[in-house]
DSSP file (Angstrom, degrees, kcal/mol; ACC not computed):
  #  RESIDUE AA STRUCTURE BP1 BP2  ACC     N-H-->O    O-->H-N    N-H-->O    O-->H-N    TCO  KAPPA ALPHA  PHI   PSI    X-CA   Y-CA   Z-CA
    1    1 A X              0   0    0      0, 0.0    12,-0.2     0, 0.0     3,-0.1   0.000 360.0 360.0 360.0 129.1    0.0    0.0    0.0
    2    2 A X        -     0   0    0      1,-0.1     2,-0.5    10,-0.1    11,-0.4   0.382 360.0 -87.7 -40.1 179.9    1.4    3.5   -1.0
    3    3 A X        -     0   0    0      9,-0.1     2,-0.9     2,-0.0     9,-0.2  -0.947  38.1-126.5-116.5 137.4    1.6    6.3    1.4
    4    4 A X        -     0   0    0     -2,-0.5     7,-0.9     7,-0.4     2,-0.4  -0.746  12.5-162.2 -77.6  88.6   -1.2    8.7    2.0
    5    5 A X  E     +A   10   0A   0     -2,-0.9     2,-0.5     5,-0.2     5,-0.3  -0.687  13.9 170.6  18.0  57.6   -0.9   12.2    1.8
    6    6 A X  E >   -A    9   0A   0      3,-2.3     3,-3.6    -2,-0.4     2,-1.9  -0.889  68.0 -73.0-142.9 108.9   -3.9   14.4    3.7
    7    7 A X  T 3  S+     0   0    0     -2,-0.5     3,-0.1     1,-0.2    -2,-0.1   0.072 115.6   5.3  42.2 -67.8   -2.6   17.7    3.5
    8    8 A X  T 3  S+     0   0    0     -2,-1.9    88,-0.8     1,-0.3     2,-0.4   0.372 122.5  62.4-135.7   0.2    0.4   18.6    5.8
    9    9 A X  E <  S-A    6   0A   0     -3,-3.6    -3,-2.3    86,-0.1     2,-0.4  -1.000  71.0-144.1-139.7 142.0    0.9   14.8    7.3
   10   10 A X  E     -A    5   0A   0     -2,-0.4    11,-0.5    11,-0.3     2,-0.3  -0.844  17.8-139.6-107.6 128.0    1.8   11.6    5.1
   11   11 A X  B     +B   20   0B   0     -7,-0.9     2,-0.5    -2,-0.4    -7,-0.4  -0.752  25.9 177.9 -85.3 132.9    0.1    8.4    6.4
   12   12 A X        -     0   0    0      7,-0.6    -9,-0.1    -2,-0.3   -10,-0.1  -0.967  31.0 -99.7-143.0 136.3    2.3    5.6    6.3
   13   13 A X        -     0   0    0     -2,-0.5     2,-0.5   -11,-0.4     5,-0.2  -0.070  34.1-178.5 -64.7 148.0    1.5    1.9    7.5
   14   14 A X  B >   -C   17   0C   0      3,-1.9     3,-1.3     1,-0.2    -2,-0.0  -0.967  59.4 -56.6-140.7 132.6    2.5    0.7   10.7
   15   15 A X  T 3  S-     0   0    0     -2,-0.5    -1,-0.2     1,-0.3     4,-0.0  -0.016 120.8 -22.7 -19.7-112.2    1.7   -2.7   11.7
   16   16 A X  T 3  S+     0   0    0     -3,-0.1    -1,-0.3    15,-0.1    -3,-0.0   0.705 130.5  57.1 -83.0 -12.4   -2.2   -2.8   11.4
   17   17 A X  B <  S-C   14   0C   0     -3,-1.3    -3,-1.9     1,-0.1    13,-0.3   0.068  85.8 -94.9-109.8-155.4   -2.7    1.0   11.6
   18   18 A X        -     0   0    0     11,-2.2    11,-0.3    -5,-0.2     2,-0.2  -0.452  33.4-163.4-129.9 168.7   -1.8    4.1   10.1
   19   19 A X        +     0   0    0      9,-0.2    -7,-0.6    -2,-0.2     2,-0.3  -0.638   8.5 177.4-154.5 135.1    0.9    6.2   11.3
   20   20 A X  B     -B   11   0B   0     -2,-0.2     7,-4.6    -9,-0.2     2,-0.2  -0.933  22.9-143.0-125.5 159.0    2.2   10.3   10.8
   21   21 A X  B     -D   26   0D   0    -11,-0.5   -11,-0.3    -2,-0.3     2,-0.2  -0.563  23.1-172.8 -96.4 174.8    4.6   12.4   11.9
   22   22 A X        -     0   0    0      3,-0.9    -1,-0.1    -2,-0.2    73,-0.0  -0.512  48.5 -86.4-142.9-168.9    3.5   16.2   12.5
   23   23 A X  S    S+     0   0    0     -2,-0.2     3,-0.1     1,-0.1    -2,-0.0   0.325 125.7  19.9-104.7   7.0    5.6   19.3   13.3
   24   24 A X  S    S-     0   0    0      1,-0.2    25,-0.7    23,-0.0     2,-0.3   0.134 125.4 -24.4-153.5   2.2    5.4   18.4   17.3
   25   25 A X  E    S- E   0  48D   0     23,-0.3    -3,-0.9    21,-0.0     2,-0.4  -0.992  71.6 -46.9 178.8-177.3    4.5   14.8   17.5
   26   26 A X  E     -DE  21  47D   0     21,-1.4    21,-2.1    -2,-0.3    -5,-0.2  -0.740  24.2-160.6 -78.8 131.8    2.9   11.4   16.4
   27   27 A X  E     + E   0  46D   0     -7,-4.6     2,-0.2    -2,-0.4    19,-0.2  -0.627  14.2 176.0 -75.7 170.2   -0.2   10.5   14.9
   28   28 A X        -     0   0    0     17,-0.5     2,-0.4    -2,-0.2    -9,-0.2  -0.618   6.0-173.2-169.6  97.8   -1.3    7.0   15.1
   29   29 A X        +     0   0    0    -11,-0.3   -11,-2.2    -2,-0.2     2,-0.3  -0.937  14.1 171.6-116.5 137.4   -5.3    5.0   13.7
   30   30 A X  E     -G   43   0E   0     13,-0.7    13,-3.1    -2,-0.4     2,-0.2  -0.795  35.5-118.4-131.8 153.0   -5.9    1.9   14.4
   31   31 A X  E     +G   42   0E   0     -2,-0.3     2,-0.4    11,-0.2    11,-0.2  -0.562  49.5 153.7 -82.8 149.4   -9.0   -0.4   14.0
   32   32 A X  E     -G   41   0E   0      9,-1.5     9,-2.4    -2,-0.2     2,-0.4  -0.831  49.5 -85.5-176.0 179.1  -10.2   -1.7   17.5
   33   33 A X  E     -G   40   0E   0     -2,-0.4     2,-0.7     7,-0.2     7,-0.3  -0.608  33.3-151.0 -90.1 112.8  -13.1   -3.0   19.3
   34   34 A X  E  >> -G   39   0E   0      5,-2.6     4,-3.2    -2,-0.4     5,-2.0  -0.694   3.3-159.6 -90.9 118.3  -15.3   -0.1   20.9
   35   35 A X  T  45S+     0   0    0     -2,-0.7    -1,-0.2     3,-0.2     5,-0.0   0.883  86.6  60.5 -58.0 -43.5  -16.8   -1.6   24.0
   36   36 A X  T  45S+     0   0    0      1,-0.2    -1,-0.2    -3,-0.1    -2,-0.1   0.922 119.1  22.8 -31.7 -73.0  -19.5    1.1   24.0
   37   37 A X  T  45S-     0   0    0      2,-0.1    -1,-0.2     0, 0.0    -2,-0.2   0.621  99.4-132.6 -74.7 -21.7  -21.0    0.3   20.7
   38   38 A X  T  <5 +     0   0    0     -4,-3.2     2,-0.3     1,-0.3    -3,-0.2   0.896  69.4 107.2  85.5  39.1  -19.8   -3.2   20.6
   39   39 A X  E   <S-G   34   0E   0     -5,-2.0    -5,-2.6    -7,-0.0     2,-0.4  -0.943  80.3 -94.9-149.6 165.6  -18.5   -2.9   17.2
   40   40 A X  E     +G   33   0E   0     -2,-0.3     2,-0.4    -7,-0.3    -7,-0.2  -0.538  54.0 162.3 -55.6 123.9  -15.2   -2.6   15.5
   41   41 A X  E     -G   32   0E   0     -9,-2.4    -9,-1.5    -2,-0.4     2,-0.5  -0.981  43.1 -97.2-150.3 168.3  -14.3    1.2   14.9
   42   42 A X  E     -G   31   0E   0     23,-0.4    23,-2.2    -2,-0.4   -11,-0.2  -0.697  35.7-164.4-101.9 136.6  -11.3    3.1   14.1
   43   43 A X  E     -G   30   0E   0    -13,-3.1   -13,-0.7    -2,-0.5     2,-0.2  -0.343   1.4-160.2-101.2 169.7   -9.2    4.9   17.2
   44   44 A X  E     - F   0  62D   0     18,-3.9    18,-2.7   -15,-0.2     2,-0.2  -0.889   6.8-175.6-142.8 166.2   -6.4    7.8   17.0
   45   45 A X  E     - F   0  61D   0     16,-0.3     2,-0.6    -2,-0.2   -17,-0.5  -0.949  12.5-151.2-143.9 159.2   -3.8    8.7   19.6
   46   46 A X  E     -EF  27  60D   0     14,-2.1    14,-2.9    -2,-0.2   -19,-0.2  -0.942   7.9-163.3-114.0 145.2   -1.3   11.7   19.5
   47   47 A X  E     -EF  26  59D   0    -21,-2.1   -21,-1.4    -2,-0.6     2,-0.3  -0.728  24.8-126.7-128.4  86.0    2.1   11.3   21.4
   48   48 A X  E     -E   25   0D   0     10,-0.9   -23,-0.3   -23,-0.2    10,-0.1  -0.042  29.7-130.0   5.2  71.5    3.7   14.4   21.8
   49   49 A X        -     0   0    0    -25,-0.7     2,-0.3    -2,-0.3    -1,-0.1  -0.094  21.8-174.7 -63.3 150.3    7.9   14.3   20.3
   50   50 A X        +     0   0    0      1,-0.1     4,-0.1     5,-0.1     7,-0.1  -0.835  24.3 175.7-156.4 123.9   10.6   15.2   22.0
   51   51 A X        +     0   0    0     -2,-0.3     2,-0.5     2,-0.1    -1,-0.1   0.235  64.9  84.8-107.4  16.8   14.1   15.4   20.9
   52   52 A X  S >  S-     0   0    0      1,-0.0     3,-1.4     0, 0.0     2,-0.7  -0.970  88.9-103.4-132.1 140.0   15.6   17.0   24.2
   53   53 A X  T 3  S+     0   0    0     -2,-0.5    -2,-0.1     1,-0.2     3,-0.1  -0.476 100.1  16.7 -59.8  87.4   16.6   14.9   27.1
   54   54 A X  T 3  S+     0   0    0     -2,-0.7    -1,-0.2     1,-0.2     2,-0.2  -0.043  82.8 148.4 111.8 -17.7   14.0   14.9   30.0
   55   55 A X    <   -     0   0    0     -3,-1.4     2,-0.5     1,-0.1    -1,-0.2  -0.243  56.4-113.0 -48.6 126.8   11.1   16.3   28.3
   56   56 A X        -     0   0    0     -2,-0.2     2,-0.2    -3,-0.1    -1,-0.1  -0.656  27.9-158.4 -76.2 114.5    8.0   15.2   29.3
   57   57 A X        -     0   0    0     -2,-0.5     2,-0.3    -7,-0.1    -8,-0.1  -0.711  18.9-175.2 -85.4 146.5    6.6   13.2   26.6
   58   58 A X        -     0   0    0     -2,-0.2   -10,-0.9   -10,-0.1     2,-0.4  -0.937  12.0-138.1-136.0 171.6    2.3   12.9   26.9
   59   59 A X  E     -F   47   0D   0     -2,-0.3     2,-0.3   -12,-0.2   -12,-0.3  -0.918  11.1-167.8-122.6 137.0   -0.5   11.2   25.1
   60   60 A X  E     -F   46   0D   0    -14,-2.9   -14,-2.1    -2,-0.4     2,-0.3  -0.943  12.1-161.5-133.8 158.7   -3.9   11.9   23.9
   61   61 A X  E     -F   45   0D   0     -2,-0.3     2,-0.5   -16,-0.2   -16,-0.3  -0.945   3.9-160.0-132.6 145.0   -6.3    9.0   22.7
   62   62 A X  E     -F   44   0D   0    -18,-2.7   -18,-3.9    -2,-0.3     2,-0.2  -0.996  13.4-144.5-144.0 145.7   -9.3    9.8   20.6
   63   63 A X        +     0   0    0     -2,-0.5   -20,-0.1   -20,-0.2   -21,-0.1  -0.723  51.6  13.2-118.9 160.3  -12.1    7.3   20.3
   64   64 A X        +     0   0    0     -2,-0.2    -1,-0.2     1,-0.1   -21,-0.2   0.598  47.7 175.0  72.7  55.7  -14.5    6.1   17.8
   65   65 A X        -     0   0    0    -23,-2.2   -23,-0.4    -3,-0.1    -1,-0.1  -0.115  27.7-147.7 -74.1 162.7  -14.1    6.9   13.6
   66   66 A X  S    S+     0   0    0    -25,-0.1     2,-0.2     0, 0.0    -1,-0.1   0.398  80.7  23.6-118.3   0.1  -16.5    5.3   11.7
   67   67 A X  S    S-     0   0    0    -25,-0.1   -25,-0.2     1,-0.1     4,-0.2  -0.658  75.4-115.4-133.1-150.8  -13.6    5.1    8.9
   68   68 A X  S  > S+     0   0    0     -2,-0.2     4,-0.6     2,-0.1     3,-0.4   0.742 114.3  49.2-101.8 -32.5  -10.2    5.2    8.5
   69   69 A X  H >> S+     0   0    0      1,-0.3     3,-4.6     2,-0.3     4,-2.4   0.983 106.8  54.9 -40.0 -70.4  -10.5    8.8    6.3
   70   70 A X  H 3> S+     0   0    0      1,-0.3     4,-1.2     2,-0.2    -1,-0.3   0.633 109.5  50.8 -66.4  -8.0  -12.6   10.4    8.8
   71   71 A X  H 3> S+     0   0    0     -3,-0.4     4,-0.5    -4,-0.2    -1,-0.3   0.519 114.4  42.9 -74.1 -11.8   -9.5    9.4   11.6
   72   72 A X  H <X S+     0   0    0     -3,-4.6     4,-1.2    -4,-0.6    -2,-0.2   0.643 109.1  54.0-130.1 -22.0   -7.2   10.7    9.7
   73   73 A X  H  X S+     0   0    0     -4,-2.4     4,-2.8    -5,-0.2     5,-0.4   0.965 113.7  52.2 -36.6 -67.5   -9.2   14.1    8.7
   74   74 A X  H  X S+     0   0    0     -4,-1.2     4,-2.8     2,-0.2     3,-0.3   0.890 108.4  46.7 -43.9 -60.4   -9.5   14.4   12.4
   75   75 A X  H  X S+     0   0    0     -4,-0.5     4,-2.5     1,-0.2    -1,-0.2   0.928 109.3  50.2 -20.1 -84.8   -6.1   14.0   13.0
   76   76 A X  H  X S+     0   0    0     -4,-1.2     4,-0.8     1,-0.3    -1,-0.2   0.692 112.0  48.8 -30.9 -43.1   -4.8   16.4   10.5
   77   77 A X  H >X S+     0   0    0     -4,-2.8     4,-2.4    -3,-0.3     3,-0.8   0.907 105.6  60.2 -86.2 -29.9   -7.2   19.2   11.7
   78   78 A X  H 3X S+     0   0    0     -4,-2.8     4,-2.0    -5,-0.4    -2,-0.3   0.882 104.3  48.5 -66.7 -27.7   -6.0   18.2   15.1
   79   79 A X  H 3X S+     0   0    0     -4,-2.5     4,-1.8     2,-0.2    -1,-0.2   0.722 110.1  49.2 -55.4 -34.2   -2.2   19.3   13.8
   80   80 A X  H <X S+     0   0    0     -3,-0.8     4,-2.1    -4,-0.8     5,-0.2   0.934 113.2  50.1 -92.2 -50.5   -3.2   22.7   12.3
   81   81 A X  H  X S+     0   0    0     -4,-2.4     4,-1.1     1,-0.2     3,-0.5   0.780 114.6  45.7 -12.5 -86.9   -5.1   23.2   16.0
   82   82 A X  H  X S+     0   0    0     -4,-2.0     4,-2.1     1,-0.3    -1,-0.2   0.746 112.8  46.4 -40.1 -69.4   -1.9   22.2   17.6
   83   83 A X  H  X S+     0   0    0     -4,-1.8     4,-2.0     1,-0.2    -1,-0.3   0.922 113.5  52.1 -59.4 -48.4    0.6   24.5   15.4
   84   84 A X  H  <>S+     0   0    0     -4,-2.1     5,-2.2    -3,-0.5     6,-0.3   0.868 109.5  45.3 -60.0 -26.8   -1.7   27.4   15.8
   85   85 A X  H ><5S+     0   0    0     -4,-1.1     3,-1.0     3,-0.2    -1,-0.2   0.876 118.8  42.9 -43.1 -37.0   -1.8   27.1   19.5
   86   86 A X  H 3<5S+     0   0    0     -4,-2.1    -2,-0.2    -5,-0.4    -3,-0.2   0.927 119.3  46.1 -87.6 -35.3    2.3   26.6   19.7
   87   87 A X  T ><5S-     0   0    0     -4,-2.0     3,-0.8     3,-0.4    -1,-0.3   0.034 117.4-106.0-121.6  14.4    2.9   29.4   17.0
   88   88 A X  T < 5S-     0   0    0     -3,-1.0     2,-0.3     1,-0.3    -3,-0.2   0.981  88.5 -40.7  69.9  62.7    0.2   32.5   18.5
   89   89 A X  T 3 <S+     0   0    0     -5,-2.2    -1,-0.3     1,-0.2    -5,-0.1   0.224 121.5 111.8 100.6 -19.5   -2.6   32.0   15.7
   90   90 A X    <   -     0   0    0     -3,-0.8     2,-0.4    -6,-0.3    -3,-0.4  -0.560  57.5-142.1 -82.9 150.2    0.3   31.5   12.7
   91   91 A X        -     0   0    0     -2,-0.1    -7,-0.1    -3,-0.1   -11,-0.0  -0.976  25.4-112.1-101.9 138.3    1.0   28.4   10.8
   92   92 A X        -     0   0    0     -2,-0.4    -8,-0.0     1,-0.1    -9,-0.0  -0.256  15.8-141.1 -73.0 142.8    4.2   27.6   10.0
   93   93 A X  S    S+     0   0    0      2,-0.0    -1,-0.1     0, 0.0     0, 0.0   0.953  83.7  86.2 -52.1 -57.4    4.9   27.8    6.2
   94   94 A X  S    S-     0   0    0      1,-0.1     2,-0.3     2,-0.1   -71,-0.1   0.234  77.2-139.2 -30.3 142.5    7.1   24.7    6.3
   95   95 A X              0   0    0    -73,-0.0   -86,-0.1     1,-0.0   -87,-0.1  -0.887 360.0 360.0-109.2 144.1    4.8   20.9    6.0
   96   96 A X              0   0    0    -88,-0.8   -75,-0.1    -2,-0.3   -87,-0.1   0.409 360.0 360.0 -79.0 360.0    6.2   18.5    8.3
């Protein structure tokens, strides 16, 4: 399977799931079982990167896609969120 492209992050497979880098961390979609609904659905997490020693790395989990697109739309909007926060309302010109 290629790699996917959705704006400013490239999808690339990672064992069963999906996985991109961003300008401050990982993305990551996976298929699993949502106990709620009982049903197979697709999950995201962010992991926070950190290339200086002692940095507190953190994790955020997001629950319940009903495809693999709409996880990785989600994702992707969650990145430009993320860069305007870190950058006062600007996005950086640069694509990760």
């Amino acid at each position: 399977m290629a790699d996917t492209v959705i704006v400013g992050l490239t999808w690339q497979r990672y064992g069963l799931g999906q996985l991109a880098k961003s300008t401050h961390g990982y993305y990551l979609v996976y298929r699993n079982f949502d106990k709620e609904m009982k049903t197979i659905r697709w999950f995201a997490e962010y992991e926070t990167g950190s290339d200086r020693f002692g940095e507190q790395v953190s994790r955020i989990e997001f629950h319940g896609f009903d495809n693999l697109e709409d996880a990785q739309a989600f994702c992707e909007k969650n990145a430009l969120e993320v860069d305007r926060t870190l950058h006062g309302g600007a996005v950086p010109f640069e694509t990760p």
